[in-house]
C-alpha positions as CSV (number, residue, x, y, z in Angstrom):
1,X,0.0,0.0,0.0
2,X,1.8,3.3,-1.3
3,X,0.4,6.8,0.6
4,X,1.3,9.9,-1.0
5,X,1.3,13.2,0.1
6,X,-0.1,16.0,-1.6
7,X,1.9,19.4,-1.4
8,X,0.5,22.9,-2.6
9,X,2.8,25.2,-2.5
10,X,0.6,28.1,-2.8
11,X,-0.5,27.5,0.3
12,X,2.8,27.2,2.3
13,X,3.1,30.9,3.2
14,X,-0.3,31.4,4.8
15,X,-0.7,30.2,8.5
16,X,-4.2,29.6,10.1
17,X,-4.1,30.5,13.8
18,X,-6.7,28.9,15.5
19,X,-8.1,30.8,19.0
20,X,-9.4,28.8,21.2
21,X,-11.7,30.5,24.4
22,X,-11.0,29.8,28.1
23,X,-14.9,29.0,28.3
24,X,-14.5,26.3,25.5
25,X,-11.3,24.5,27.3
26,X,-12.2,24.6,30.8
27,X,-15.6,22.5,29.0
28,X,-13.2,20.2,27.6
29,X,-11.5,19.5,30.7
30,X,-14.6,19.2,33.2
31,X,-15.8,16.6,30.4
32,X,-12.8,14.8,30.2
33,X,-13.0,14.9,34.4
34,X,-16.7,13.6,34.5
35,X,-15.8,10.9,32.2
36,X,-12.9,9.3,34.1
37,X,-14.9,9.9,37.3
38,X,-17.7,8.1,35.5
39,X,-15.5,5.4,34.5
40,X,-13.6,4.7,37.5
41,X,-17.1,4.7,39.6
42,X,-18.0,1.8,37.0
43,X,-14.7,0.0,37.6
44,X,-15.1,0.2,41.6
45,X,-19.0,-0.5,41.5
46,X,-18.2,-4.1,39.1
47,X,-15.0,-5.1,41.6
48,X,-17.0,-4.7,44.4
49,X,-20.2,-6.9,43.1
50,X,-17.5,-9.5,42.1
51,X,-15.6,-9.3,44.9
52,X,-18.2,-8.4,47.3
């Protein structure tokens, strides 16, 4: 399986910068915190029924 890359080099000298809000990240990260609480509650909550 070959991959090729395409390159356009009219588009080399322009840069895109992206700007990303506080509001938006500190989202991400209270998701990202809910879901590993979420996740560990499910681990302890199935150790303890089988172990229980």
């Amino acid at each position: 399986m070959v991959t090729r890359l395409s390159v356009h080099p009219e588009r080399s000298h322009k840069t895109v910068r992206v700007v990303r809000s506080r509001k938006l990240k500190r989202k991400t990260w209270l998701a990202i915190l809910a879901g590993s609480t979420l996740f560990w509650m499910v681990v302890a909550l199935l150790a303890w029924h089988i172990f229980g």
